[in-house]
C-alpha positions in Angstrom: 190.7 242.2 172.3 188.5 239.0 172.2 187.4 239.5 169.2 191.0 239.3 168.2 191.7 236.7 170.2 189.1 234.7 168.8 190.0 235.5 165.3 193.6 234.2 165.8 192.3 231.5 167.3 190.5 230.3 164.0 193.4 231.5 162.1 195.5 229.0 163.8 193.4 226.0 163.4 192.4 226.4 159.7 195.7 227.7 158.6 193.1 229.4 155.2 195.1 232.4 153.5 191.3 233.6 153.3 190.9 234.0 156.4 194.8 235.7 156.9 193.9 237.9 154.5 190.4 238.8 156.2 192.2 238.8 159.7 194.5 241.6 158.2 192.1 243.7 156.4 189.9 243.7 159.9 192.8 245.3 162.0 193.9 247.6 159.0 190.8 249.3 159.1 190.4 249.2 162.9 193.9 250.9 162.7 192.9 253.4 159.7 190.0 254.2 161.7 191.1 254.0 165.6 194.6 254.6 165.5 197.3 251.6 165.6 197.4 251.9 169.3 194.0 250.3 169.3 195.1 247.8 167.4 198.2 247.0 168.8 197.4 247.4 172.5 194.3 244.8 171.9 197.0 242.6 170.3 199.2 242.6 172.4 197.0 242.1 175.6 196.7 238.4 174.0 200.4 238.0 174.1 203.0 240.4 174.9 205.4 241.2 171.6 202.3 239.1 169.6 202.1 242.6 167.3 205.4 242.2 166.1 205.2 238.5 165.0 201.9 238.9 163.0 203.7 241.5 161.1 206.4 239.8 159.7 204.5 236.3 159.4 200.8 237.3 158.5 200.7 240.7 157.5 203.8 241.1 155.2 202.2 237.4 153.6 198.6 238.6 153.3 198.8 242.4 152.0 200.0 240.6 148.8 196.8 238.6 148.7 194.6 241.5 149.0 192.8 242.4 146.1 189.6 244.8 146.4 190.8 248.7 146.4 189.1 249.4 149.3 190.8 246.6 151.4 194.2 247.8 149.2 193.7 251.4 150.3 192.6 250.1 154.1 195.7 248.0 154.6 198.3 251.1 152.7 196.9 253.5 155.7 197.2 251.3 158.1 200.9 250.2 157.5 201.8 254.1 156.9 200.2 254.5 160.2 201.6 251.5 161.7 205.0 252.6 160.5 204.9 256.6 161.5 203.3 256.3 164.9 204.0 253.4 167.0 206.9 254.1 169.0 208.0 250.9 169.9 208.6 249.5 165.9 210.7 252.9 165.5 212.8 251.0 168.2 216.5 249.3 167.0 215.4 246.2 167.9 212.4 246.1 165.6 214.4 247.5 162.6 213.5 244.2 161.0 210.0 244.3 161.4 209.7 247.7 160.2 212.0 247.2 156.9 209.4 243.9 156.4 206.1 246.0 157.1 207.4 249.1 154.8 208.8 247.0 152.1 205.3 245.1 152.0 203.5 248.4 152.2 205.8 249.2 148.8 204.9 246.4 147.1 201.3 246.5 148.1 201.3 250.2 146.7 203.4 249.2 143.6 200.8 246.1 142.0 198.5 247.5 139.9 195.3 244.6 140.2 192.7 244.9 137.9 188.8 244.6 139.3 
């Protein structure tokens, strides 16, 4: 989680859509590979909830800045994942978030970006 930490950190100071977008790509994979409770319990040891606001104001923002089809691909599992299997964005109270993350995941699936 400090890695995280730290990363957020930086992200918060430079305010660089680069770096969003690198910051997002980074915990898609660690999700895609680990599982999203890896990502999200690392998250939200920072800051309680914290998960849930970088998905509606990073994540949603920076999946439609990714553009390599490996970091596409990375960031589609990841939000499937995120959206299947973490129990506490399947709650009521985070239909929001969820409608945001899936309808980003849809868009992300639905540009076509030439290399």
């Amino acid at each position: 989680h400090v890695a995280f930490k730290l990363a957020l950190q930086r992200m918060q100071v430079s305010q660089s859509i680069a770096l969003a977008t690198s910051f997002v790509t980074c915990v898609c994979v660690v999700v895609g590979k680990l599982g999203p409770s890896v990502a999200t319990d690392a998250i939200d040891a920072i800051e309680p909830g914290l998960t849930f606001r970088l998905i509606v104001q990073v994540f949603v923002f920076a999946f439609r800045k990714v553009r390599s089809h490996a970091d596409r691909k990375a960031c589609a599992v990841a939000a499937a994942s995120l959206l299947a299997d973490v129990p506490a964005l399947l709650q009521p109270a985070q239909s929001a978030t969820w409608t945001a993350l899936c309808l980003a995941e849809l868009q992300l699936l639905a540009e076509h970006v030439d290399h």
